[in-house]
C-alpha positions in Angstrom: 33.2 13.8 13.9 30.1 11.8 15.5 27.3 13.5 15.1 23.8 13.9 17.6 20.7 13.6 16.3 17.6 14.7 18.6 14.1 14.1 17.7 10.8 15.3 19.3 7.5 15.0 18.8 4.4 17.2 18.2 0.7 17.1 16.3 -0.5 18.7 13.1 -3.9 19.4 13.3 -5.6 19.5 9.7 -8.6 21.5 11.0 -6.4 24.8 11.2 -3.4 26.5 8.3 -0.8 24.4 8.7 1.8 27.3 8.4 1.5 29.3 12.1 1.8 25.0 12.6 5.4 24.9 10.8 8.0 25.1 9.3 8.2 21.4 8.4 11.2 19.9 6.7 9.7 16.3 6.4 6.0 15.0 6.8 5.2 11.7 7.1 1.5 10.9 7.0 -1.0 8.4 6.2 -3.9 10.5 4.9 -5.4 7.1 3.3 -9.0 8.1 4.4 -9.1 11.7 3.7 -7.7 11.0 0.2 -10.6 8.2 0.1 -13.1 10.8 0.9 -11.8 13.9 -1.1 -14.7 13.7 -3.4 -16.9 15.0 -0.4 -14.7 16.5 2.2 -11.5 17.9 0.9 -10.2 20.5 3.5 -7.8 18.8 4.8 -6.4 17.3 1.7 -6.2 21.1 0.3 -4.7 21.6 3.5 -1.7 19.5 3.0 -1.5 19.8 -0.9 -1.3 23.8 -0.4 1.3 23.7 2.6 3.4 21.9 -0.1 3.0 23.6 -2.9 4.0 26.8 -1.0 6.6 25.4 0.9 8.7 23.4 -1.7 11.5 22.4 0.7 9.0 20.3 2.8 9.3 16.3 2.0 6.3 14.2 2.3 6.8 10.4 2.8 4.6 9.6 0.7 4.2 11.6 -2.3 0.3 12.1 -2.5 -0.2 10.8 -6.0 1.9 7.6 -5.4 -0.2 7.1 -2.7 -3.6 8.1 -4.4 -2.7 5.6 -7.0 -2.7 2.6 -4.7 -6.3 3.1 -3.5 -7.1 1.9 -6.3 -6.5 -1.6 -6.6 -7.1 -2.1 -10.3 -5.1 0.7 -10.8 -2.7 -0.3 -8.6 -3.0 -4.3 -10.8 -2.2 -2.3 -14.1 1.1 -0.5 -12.7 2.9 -4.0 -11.3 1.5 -5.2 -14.5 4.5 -3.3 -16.1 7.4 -4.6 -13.9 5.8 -8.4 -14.9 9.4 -8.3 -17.6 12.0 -7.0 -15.4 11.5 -10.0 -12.6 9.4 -12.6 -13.7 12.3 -14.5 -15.4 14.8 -13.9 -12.9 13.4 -14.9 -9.8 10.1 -16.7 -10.9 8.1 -13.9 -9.5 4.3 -13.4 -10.9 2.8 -9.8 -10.5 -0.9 -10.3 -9.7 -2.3 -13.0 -10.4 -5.2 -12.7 -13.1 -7.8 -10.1 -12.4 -10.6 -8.5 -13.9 -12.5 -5.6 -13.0 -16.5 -4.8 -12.3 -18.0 -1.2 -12.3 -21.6 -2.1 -12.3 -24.1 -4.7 -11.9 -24.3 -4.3 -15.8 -21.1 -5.9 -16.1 -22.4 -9.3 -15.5 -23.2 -10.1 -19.3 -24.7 -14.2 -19.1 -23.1 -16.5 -20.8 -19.8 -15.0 -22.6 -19.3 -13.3 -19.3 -19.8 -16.7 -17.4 -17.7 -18.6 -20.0 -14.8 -16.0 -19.8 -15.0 -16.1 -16.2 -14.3 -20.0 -16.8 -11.3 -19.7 -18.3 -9.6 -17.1 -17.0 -11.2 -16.9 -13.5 -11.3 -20.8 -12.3 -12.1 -19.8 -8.7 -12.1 -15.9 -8.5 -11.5 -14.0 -4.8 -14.0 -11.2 -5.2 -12.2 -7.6 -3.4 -13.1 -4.2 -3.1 -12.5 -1.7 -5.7 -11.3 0.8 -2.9 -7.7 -0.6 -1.3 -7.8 1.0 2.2 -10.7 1.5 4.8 -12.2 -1.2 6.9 -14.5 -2.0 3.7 -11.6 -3.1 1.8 -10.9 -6.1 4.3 -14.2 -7.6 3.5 -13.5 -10.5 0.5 -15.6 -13.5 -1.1 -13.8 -16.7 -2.7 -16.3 -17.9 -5.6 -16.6 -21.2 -7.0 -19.1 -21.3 -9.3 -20.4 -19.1 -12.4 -23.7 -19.4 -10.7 -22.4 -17.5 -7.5 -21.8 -14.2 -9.5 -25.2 -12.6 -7.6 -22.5 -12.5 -4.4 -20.5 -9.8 -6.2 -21.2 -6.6 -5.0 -19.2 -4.0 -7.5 -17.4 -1.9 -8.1 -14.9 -4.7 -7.5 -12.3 -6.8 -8.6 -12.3 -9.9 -9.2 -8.3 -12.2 -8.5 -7.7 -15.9 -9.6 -7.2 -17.7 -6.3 -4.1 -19.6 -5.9 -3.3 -22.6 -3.7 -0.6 -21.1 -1.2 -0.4 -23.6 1.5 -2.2 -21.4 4.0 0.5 -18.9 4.5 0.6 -15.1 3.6 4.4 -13.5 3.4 3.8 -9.8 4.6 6.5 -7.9 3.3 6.9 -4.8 5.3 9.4 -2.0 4.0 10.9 0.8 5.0 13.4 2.8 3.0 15.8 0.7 2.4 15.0 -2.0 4.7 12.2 -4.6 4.0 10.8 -6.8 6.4 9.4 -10.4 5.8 6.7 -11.4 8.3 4.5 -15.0 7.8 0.7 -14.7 8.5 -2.0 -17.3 8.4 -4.4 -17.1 5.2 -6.8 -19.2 3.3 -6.2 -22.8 3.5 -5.9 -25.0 0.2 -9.2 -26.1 -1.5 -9.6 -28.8 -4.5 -9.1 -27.8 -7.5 -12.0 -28.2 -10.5 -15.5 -27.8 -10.5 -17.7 -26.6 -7.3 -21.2 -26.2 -5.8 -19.9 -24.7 -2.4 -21.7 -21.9 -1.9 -19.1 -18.2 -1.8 -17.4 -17.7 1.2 -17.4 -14.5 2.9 -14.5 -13.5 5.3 -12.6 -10.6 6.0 -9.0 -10.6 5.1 -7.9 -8.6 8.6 -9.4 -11.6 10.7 -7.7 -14.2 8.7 -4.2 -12.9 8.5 -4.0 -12.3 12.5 -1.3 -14.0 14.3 -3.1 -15.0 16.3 -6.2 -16.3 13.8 -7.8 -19.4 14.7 -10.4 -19.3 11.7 -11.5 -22.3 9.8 -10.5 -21.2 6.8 -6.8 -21.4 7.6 -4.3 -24.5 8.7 -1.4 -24.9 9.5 1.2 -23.7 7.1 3.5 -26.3 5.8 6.0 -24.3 3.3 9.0 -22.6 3.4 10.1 -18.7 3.1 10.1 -17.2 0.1 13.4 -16.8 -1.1 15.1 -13.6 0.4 16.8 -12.8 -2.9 13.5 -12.4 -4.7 11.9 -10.8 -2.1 14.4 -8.1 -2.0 14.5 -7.9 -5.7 10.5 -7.5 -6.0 11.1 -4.3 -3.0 14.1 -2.7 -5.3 11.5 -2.9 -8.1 8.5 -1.7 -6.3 10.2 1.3 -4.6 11.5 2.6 -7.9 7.8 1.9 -10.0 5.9 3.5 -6.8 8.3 6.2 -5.5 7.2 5.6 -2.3 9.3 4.6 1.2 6.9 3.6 3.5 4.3 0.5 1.9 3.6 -3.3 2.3 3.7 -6.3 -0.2 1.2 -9.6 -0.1 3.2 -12.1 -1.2 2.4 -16.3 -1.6 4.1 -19.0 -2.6 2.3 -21.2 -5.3 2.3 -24.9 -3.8 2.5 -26.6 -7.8 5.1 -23.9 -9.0 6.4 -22.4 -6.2 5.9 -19.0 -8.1 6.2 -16.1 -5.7 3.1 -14.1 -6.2 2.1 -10.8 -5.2 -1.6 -10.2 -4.5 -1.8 -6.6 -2.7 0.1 -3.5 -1.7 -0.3 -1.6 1.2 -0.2 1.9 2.5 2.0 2.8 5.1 0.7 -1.0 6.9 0.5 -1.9 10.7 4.1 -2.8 10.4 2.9 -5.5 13.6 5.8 -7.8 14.3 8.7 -5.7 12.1 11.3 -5.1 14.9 12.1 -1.6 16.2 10.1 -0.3 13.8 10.0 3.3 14.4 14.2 3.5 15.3 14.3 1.9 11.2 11.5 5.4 10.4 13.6 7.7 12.0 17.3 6.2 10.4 15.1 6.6 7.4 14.3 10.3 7.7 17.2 11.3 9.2 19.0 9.9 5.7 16.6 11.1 3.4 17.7 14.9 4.7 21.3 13.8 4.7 21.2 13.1 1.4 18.7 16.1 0.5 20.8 19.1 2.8 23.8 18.0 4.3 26.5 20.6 4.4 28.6 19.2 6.4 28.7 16.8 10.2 27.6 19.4 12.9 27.7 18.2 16.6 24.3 19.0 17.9 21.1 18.8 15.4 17.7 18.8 16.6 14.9 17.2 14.5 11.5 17.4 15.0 9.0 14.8 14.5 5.0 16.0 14.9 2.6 12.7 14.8 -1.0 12.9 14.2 -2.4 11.2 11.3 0.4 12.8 10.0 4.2 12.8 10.9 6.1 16.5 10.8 10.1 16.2 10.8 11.6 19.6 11.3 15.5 19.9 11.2 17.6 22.7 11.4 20.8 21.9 8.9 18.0 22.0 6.0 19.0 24.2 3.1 17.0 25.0 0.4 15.9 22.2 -1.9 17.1 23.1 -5.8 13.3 22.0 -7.0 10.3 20.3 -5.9 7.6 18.3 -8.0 4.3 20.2 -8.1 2.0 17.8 -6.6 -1.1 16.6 -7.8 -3.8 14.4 -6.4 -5.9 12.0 -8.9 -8.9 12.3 -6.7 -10.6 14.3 -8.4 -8.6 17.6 -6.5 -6.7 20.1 -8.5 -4.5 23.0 -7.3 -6.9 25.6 -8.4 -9.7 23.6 -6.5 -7.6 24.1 -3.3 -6.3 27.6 -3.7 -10.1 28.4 -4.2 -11.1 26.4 -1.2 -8.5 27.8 1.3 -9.7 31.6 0.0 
């Protein structure tokens, strides 16, 4: 029996109870810079976090706290750290390439610091502590111990790796990944060097249509789709998250596919029929979550704002949800208190 799906769309407006606003089944949102600026302004957060925690049936894509986690990009360095077993040897995938991390202009210890920096470090990219926000885009490629005064922390600091000019954006959705080539940074010789620290912003670079003099033209092929798609299999189970995007580049000496940043629900810019591949997704997470059985007419509703409301009427009630919990700093009793 073929089954019709209808969706439509509305807006959630975080200023006002989302309840009178509902009910919701599924919400799909990027709330990257309210959960950035919780500390200060939390309403809305509390907003979103509450409506859950009373409405257990109601999906979010994404989980708060998987998402939380990934504004952090050290913290987000330490989880891939722990998938570095289950692919490296398989596929010749490296997660991350070295970092290190700076809290405070008291970090810079001379000489040990410098000497470890050496080592470890030979030609750092300096990045933002903070993953999302227009302030995460702006980066600085060091070459010299003496350049340390450029860092401005917090921040962390990632051993730059000769990648033949090209950045593989992998773009997934549910199930479904995307591989999209960008431009990047372009190749510079290896060893000592008195070149002052470049200052660019990542966003500019990695255009298609970027024309900077730091990039070339790329010379190398695709990663390899079997690793790619084993790297995404990985990630969605460590992350618990559907809707994110992978940095990928291909060493030029070892051909080692490296992964250098996640993203938050990204642009998804050149992915084709995007949104049809959102819905299919939705529509088979609640299929898999309530479905009682093929129905002829079922009418879901999508609300888009910053967030993404999915309202469909064969729900049932879910057995359990997870209580969620946001690592910024918010708690549940915070929120209850705030919404009195």
């Amino acid at each position: 029996m073929v089954v019709n799906m209808f969706f439509s769309l509305c807006q959630i407006d975080l200023t006002q109870p989302l309840a009178p606003q509902g009910p919701f089944d599924i919400i799909v949102h990027k709330l990257s810079d309210v959960i950035v600026e919780a500390d200060v302004d939390h309403f809305s957060f509390c907003l979103l976090q509450t409506y859950v925690s009373a409405h257990p049936t109601t999906v979010l894509l994404d989980p708060l706290l998987a998402m939380t986690r990934l504004l952090d990009r050290f913290a987000s360095y330490q989880i891939m750290t722990k998938l570095r077993n289950s692919l490296r040897g398989k596929y010749c995938i490296l997660l991350f390439t070295v970092f290190l991390e700076f809290l405070s202009e008291q970090t810079f210890l001379p000489g040990a610091l410098k000497k470890h920096l050496t080592l470890v470090l030979c030609r750092p990219v300096c990045k933002t502590r903070v993953a999302h926000g227009s302030l995460s885009h702006e980066m600085s490629l060091i070459f010299s111990t003496g350049s340390l005064a450029d860092l401005h922390p917090p921040c962390v600091l990632q051993s730059f790796i000769n990648h033949g000019a090209v950045l593989h954006k992998v773009f997934v959705v549910g199930d479904r990944h995307f591989c999209v080539e960008r431009p990047s940074l372009k190749n510079f010789p290896s060893g000592p060097c008195d070149r002052e620290t470049i200052f660019f912003n990542s966003h500019q670079v990695s255009k298609p249509e970027s024309s900077s003099d730091l990039t070339e033209m790329p010379c190398l092929p695709p990663p390899s789709s079997e690793a790619v798609a084993a790297l995404v299999r990985e990630l969605r189970a460590q992350l618990g998250m559907a809707l994110f995007g992978v940095d990928v580049i291909i060493n030029i000496h070892t051909h080692t596919l490296t992964v250098i940043d996640i993203n938050i629900f990204p642009g998804y810019e050149g992915v084709p029929q995007f949104f049809s591949c959102l819905l299919s997704h939705i529509q088979s997470v609640l299929d898999k979550q309530t479905y009682t059985g093929p129905q002829s007419d079922s009418c879901v509703c999508v609300c888009v704002c910053v967030c993404v409301c999915v309202s469909h009427p064969r729900r049932s009630s879910l057995s359990s949800a997870a209580t969620l919990r946001s690592s910024a700093s918010i708690s549940s009793s915070s929120c209850g208190k705030k919404n009195k």
